[in-house]
C-alpha positions in Angstrom: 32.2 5.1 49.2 30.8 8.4 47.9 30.1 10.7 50.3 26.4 10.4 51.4 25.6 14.7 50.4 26.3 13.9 46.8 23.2 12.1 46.6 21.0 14.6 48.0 19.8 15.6 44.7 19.0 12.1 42.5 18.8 12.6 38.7 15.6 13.0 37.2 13.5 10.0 36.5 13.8 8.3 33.1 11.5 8.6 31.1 11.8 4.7 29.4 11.4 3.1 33.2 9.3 3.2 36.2 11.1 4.8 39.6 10.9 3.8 42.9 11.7 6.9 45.1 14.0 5.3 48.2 14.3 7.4 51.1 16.9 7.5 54.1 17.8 9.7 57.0 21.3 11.9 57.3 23.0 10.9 60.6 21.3 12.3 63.9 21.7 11.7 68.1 25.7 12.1 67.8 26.0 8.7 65.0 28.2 9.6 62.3 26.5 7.7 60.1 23.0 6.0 60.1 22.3 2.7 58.4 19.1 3.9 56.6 20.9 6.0 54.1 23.7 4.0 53.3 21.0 0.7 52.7 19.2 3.6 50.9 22.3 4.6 49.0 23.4 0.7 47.9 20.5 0.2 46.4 20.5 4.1 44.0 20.5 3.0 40.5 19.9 -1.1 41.1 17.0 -2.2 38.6 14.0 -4.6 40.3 11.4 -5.9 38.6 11.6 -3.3 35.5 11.9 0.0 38.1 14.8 2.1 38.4 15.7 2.9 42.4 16.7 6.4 43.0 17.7 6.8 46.6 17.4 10.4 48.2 18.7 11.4 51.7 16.0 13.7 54.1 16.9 15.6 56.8 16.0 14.4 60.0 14.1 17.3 60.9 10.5 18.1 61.1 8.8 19.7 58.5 12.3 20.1 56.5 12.1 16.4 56.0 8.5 16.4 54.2 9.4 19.6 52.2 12.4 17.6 50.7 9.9 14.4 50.6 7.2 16.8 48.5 9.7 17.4 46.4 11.2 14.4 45.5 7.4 13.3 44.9 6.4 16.2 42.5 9.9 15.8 40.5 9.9 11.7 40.7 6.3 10.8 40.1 7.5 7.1 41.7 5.1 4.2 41.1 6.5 2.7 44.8 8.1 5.0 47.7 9.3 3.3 50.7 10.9 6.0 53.3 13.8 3.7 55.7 14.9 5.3 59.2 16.8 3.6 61.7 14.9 1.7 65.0 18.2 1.5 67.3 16.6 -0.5 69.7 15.5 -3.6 66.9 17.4 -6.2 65.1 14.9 -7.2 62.0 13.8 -5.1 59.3 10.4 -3.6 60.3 7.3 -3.0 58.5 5.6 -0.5 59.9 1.6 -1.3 59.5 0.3 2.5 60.7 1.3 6.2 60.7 -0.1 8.6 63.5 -1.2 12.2 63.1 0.9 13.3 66.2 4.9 14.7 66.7 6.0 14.2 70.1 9.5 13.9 70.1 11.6 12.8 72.9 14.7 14.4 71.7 15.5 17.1 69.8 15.9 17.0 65.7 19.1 17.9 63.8 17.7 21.6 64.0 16.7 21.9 67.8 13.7 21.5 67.5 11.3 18.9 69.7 7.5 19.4 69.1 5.3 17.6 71.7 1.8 16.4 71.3 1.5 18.5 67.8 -0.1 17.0 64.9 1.9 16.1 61.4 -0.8 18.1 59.6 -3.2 20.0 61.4 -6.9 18.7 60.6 -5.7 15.4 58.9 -6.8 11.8 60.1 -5.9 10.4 63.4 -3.9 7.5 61.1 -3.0 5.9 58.1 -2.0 2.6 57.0 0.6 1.2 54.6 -0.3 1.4 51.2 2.5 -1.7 51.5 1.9 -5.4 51.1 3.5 -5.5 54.5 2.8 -9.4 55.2 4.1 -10.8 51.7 7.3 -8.8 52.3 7.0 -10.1 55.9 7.1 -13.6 54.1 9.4 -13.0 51.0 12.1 -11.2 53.1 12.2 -14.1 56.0 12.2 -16.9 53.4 15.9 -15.9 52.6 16.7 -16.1 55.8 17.1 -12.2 56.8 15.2 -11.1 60.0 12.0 -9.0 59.6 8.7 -8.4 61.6 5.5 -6.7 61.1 5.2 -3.5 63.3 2.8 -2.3 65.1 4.3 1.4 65.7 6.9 3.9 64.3 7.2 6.2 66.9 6.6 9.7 67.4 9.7 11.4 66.1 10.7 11.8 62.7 10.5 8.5 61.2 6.2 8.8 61.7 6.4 12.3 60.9 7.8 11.3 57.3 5.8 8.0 57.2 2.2 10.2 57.8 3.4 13.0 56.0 3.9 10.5 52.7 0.4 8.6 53.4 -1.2 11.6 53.5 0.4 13.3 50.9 -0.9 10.1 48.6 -4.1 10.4 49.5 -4.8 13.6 49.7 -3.0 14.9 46.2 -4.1 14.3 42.5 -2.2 11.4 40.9 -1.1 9.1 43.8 -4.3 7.7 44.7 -2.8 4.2 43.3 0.8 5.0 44.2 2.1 2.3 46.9 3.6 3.8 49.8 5.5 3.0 53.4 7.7 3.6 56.0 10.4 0.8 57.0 12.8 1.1 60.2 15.8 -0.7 59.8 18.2 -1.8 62.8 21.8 -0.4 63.6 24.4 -1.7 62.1 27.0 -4.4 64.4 29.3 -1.7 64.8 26.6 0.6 66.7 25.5 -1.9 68.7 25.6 -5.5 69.7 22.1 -6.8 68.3 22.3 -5.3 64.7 22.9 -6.3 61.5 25.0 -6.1 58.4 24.8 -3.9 56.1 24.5 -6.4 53.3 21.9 -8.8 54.4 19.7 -5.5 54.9 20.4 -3.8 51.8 19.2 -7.8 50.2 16.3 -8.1 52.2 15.1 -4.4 51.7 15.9 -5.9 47.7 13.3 -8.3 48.1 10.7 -6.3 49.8 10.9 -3.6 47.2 10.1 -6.4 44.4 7.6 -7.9 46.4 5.6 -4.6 46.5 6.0 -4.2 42.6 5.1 -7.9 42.0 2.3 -8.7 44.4 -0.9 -7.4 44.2 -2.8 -8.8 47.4 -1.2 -8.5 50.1 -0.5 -12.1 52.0 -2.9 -13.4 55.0 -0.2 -14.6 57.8 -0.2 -14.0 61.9 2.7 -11.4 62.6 0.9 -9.1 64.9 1.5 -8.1 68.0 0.4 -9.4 71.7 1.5 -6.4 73.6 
């Protein structure tokens, strides 16, 4: 397997097809690795539906994370970006529905550093939702048989702090105002803990859900929210 920093920096997007900008996160809390790059990473170069996937890792750190993000953006110029981090505690593939304007971390990031009750960007909406057509993935990915759910929140650390900083960033910069955008979480892998999942089944379903979002334009009208 090729070592997970040699990706850091994709090749430039080509200019005969479309990109799809894939994100995940370098290994943090003491894991070696963490499942949302290397689903990130299986999927670098696959073609779906006529798009090229260019996975990129991002540091698990705030504000380092969505300087490398901006970046990727400005160089890219992706027509779909889904950002993946791992959710250790769930055992589907999420779909987040909302980002929050707030950074309260419970631990520290990579660098130390553990803001509380500190918004992603100062000013900026309380929240934004998923550019994604969460509840057709919903559908598509369960149909072959892989676990997924609609969520209702991505947390407070660095996951939401990517997932707001990229919904805002497409709303509030010239040329992404039709740009589909959205934050996954994916769960640990068996090896990490007893209610995970295989790396291949996730890499498949994320598969689907990325040609779902390039092939559907409404999004699907199902119940997958959330009592509590």
């Amino acid at each position: 397997m090729v070592a997970p920093s040699s990706f850091r920096h994709p090749p430039k997007k080509p200019a005969e097809c479309k990109t799809v900008l894939l994100t995940g996160f370098d290994p943090f809390g003491g894991d070696a690795i963490n499942p949302s790059w290397l689903a990130a990473h299986a999927l670098h170069r696959r073609r779906v539906a006529g798009h090229a996937v260019v996975a990129a890792q991002l540091p698990t750190q705030f504000g380092a994370s969505l300087v490398r993000l901006r970046a990727l953006l400005a160089e890219l110029r992706p027509a779909l970006v889904i950002c993946l981090g791992l959710a250790a505690s769930r055992s589907a593939l999420s779909l987040e529905r909302v980002a929050i304007n707030v950074d309260d971390a419970r631990i520290a990031d990579n660098a130390g550093a553990q803001p509380i009750d500190v918004p992603v960007v100062a000013g900026a909406p309380a929240a934004y939702f998923s550019r994604l057509p969460i509840k057709a993935m919903h559908a598509a990915i369960q149909r072959a048989g892989i676990a997924a759910e609609v969520s209702q929140t991505a947390g407070t650390f660095v996951c939401n702090h990517v997932f707001y900083g990229l919904m805002h960033h497409l709303a509030s910069t010239r040329g992404f105002a039709r740009t589909r955008g959205g934050f996954i979480h994916v769960p640990p892998l068996p090896e990490q803990a007893a209610h995970g999942m295989p790396l291949e089944p996730m890499v498949e379903g994320l598969r689907i859900g990325i040609r779902t979002a390039l092939t559907v334009a409404h999004d699907a009208r199902h119940g997958a929210g959330a009592i509590d």
